[in-house]
Each structure stands twice: as structure tokens, then as C-alpha cells.
N, C-alpha and C positions, 0 to 999 in steps of 0.2 A: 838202442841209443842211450844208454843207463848215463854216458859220460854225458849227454846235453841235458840232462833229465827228462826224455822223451820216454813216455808208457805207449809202447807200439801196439795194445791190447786196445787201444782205448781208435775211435774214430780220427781225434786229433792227432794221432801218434802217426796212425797205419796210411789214411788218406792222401795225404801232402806225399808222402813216400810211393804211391800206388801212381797221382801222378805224375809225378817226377819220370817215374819208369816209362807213363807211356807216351811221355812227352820225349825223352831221349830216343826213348824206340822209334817213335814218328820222325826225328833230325834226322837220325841214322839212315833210315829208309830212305827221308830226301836225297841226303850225301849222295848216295849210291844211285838210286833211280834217276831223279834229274840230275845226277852226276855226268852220267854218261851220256845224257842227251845234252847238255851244254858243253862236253866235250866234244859231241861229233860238231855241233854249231862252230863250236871255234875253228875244228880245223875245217869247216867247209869252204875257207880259202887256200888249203893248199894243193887243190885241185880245180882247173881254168875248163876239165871236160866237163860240160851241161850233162851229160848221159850219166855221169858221176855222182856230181851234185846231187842230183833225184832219187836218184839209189843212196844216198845219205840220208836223206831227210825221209824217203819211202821206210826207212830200217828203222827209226823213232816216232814214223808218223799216228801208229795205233797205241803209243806210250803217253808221251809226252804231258801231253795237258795234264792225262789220271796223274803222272807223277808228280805235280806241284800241289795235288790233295793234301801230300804228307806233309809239305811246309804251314798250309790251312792249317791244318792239326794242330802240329806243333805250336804255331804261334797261337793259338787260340784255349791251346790248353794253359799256356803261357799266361794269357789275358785273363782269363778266366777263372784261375787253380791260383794264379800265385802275381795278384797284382800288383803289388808291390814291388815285387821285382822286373813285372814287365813296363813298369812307370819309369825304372832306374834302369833298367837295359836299354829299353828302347829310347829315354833321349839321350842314353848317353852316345847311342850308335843313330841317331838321327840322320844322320848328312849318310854315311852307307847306305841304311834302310830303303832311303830315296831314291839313293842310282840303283840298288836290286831291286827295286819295284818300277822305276822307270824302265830299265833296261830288261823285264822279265816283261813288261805292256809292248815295249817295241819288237821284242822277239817274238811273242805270240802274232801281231800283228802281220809281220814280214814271214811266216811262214804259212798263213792263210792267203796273204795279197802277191806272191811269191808265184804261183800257180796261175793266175788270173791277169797277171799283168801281161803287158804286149813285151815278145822279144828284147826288144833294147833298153828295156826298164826293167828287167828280172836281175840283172846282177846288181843294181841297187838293192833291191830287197834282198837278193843274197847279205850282201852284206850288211844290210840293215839288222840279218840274224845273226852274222858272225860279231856284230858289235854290242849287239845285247846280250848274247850269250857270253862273251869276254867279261862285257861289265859286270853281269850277274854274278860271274863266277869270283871275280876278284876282287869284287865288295864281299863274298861271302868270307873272304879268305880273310878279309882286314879285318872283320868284326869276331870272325874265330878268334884270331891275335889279340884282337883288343878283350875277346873274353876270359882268354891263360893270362894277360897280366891284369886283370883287375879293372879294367876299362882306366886304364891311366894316360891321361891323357898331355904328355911329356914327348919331347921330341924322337927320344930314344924306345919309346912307346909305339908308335907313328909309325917306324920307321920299321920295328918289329913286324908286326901286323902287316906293314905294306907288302913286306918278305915274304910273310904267310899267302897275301894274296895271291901272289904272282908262282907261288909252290903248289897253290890249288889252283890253279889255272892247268900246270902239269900237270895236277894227279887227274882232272876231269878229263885233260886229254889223253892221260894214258889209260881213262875207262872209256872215252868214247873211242879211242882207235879199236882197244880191243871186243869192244863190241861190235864195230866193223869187221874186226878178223871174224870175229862168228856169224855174221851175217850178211856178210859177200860174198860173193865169187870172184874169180879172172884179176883183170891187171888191179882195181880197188883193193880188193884182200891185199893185194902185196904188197902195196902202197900203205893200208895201216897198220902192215907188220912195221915198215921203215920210220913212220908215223912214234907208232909207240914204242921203239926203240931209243927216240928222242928224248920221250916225255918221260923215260925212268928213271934215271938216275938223277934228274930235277928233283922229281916226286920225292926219292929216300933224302934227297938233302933238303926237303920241306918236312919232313916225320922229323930227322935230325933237329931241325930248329925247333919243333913243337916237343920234342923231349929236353933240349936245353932249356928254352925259355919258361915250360911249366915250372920247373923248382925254382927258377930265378924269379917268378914274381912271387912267392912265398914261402916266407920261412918254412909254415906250418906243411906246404908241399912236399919240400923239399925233405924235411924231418920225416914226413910219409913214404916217401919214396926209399929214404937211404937208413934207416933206422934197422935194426936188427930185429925180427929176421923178414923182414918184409921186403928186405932188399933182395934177398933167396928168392920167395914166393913170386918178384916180379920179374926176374932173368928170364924166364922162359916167354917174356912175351916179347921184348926186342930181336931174343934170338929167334924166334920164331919168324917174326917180321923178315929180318932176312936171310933165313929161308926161301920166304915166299918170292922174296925179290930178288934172288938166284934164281929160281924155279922159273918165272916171269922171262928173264935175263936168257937161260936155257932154251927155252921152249920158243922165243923171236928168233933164235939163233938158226933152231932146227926147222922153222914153220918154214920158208922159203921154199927149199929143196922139194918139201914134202906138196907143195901148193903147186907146184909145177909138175909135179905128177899126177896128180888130179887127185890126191890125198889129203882129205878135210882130217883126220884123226888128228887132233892136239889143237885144234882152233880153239877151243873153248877155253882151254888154260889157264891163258894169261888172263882174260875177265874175270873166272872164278878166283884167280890166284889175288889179281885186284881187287875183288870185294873184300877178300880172308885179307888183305892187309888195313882197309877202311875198317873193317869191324875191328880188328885187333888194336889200331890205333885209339879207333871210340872207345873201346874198354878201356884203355889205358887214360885216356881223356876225363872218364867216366870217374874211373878210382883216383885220380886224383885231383879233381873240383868235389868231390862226395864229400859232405854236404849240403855244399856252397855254390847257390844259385849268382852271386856275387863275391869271390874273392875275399873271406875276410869279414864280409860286410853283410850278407843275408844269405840264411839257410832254407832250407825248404820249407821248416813250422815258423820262422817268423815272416815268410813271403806268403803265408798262405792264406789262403779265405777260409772263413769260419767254417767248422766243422760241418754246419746246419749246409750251407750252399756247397761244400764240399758233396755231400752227400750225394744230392740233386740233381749235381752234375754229374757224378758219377753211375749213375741208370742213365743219363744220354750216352756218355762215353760208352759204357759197357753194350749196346746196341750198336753205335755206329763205329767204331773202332773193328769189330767181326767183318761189317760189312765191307769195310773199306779194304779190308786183308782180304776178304771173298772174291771180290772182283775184281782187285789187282791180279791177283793168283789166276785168274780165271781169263783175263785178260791176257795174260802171256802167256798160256797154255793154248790157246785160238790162234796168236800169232809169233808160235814159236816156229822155229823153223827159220830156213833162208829167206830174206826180204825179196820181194818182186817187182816190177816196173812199174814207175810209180804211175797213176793213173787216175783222172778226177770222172 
């Protein structure tokens, strides 16, 4: 970082940069894990069978909770690594913050009292989950938007972000259907092949806006992006994108036929194919806010806490960070495989 006069030899240099990484890596991880369990919540109203339902919520039920560890993380590495900009993110996203943490207390709630309630009171709690898990997901979507333009808060601003929301509400659905294709069986698989045939070409026109609107909130992005030869170097990553959402496109095409023969080969696809397009987006995301935890406005070494506390917290990270990747990993290796009936 010679150009901000950062010495990355030095504690001050290398630290702030160490957690940055493993604070993106922990959003990322969110994105995609509770991505797809807030997707299967949202659509768990397009299906009125009870036998259904259970088998949804049965398919995220050994996930779930562990995946909102990674949001813990992240925000805390946030609080902790680089306070100043979590003082300036978080009031400026105040009023989201609120309906995601309301609406992440109501979903957990309604998927525990969900089970336990008498007959004629469980589709309240159903929906009680589908409505938290909407909110959740489309406050995350407004506060992504509000983080590509600078957290500007203009009506043209507003209205961006709001677009974002309602684009990640798609793309959570088109990772919770496809998760379903891989973890059902019978008339439900087929149902979240139709499912995320919906929720795709939403999705790529939510990518589309987050690649417009990034260089539109600044110059300096923008310059990043289209400047010679870096404009070469980053071709291959849209194009790749769709690719992947061809491959996706392909593969819901062909899953039917094959689902009716009692042919599970090509279920996993579109999930895999879905992550490789989240990841590819986050790179992209990645390379161009890099350096800038704030738009413009705050970089990673001026967000960051003194080297001393830097340090300190870095031997907790570096202990619990492993562990948290252990027993995720380990966790869906016990309950990988087809989900079962669901059973208290």
C-alpha cells in the first residue's frame, strides 16, 4: 500500500488488512449459509401442504442457528478491529439494523414455538417465519445498497438500495429453492425446481444493478474498474457470472425429466452453481470498495484500533475463527445427505 503510505511489514500496516479479510470472509460465509435458510423461510409460503412445510424447515433445521455465528463474527470483528467505522456504519444504517435484528428475534422464535403450538395456531408461526425471514433478508439488501453508494442518504439513494433489497430477497430464494432441490425428494423437489426458476433471472438483474451502481457512487470505483488494463483483468469475472447463470438456467431445465425418473444426478448444480455466483459477486464487491470500509471516507488503517489492541485480539481470533470453521464443516458433514421427517 506504498500509494497511502502504509509499511505492511509493520503491525500497523499488516493487522487492520488481516482483519478486514476475515471479516469479509465471515459476511460472505453469512451471505451464503443463512442465505439459503432465509430463502427456504421466505418460500415457505408457497406451499399450503403441512407434510411440506416440515420437510422445509426439517432440511435447515441442524443449520440454521450455527449460520448466524458468521454475522456474530463479522459484526464484532467490525466493533472491535475498526470502531470507527462501525460508529459510522452502523448509525448510518440504524433504522435496517433494527428490522434485521427484529425480524432475525421473530424468526428464530416462530421456528422453535412452530412445533409446539396446537394445530390452528401453527400457520401463524408459519408465517410468522416467512415474515421475518423476508424482513431479514431485504433490510440486508438495503444496507448492501446503501454500502456501494456511500451510505447517501438522498432519495435516489433510498430507492437504489431498496432495489437491492428486493434483488436479494431473489437471490436468497433462488439459494433456498436450490437447496431444496438437493434435499428433497418427490412432488417438493419439483416444486423448488419451479421455485428457482423464478427467482433467476430476478437475481442476475440484482448482480446487474450492483455492477451499475458500484462505479456510479464513485469516481475513484469507477476509474478502478474501467482504467486500462484492469478493465482486461476484470472481464473474466462477469463473464464467468454468466456462465454460471446459464449453467443454473440449463440444469432447472433438464432436472424435471430426470426427477421423474427417480434420477437425483444434477440436483446439486444449481446450489453449487449459486454459491460460485455469490462468491464471484463478493470478489467483485471486494475489489472494488478495497480499501474503503466507507466510500471515500474511511480506510481500513484509519478505521482501525491501535496496533497494541489490534494485536490482542488477534490470538482470540486466531483460536476461534478455526473453531468456528471446524464445526461448521463438521456439522454438515453429520447432516449431509437427504433431509428426514421432521420429528421433535
Amino acid at each position: 500500500m506504498l500509494e497511502l503510505g502504509i509499511d505492511l511489514t509493520s503491525p500497523a500496516g499488516w493487522l487492520p488488512l488481516v482483519f478486514a479479510l476475515i471479516m469479509a470472509m465471515s459476511m460472505v460465509a453469512y451471505v451464503i449459509l443463512d442465505g439459503y435458510d432465509l430463502g427456504v423461510g421466505i418460500l415457505l409460503r408457497q406451499t399450503s401442504d403441512l407434510s411440506e412445510k416440515d420437510s422445509m424447515i426439517a432440511s435447515i433445521g441442524p443449520f440454521w442457528d450455527a449460520n448466524e455465528t458468521w454475522l456474530v463474527l463479522g459484526v464484532g470483528v467490525l466493533l472491535v478491529a475498526f470502531p470507527l467505522a462501525h460508529g459510522v456504519i452502523l448509525g448510518a444504517l440504524y433504522l435496517p439494523v433494527a428490522v434485521m435484528l427484529a425480524a432475525l428475534t421473530l424468526r428464530g422464535v416462530a421456528f422453535d414455538f412452530r412445533v409446539k403450538a396446537k394445530a390452528p395456531y401453527r400457520p401463524w408461526w408459519d408465517r410468522a417465519f416467512y415474515v421475518g425471514s423476508l424482513l431479514a433478508s431485504w433490510s440486508q439488501g438495503f444496507m448492501l445498497g446503501q454500502l456501494i453508494i456511500g451510505f447517501q442518504n438522498t432519495t435516489t439513494g433510498n430507492v437504489f438500495s431498496a432495489v437491492i433489497g428486493i434483488a436479494l430477497i431473489a437471490a436468497y430464494r433462488l439459494l433456498g429453492a436450490s437447496w431444496l432441490i438437493m434435499k428433497t425428494e418427490g412432488a417438493l423437489q419439483l416444486k423448488a425446481v419451479e421455485w428457482a426458476k423464478r427467482s433467476l433471472w430476478l437475481t442476475a438483474l440484482g448482480v446487474v444493478a450492483i455492477s451499475i451502481g458500484t462505479p456510479w457512487a464513485s469516481p475513484r470505483i469507477f476509474e478502478k474498474w474501467f482504467s486500462f488494463p484492469n478493465v482486461i483483468m476484470l472481464l473474466p469475472i462477469p463473464l464467468m457470472t454468466l456462465v454460471l447463470f446459464l449453467v443454473i438456467s440449463r440444469s432447472l431445465n433438464r432436472l424435471p425429466s430426470r426427477l421423474h425418473a427417480g434420477n437425483q444426478y444434477g440436483a446439486a448444480v444449481p446450489f453449487m452453481a449459486s454459491i460460485g455466483i455469490f462468491l464471484l459477486s463478493s470478489y467483485g464487491l471486494g475489489y472494488s470498495l478495497f480499501p474503503w470500509l466507507v466510500i471515500d471516507k474511511l480506510n481500513f488503517w484509519q478505521a482501525a484500533s491501535s496496533p497494541e489492541a489490534l494485536l490482542v485480539i488477534f490470538y482470540g481470533v486466531a483460536v476461534v475463527f478455526p473453531v468456528i470453521i471446524a464445526y461448521t464443516a463438521f456439522a454438515y458433514r453429520v447432516f449431509w445427505g437427504k433431509s428426514t421427517a421432521l420429528q421433535y
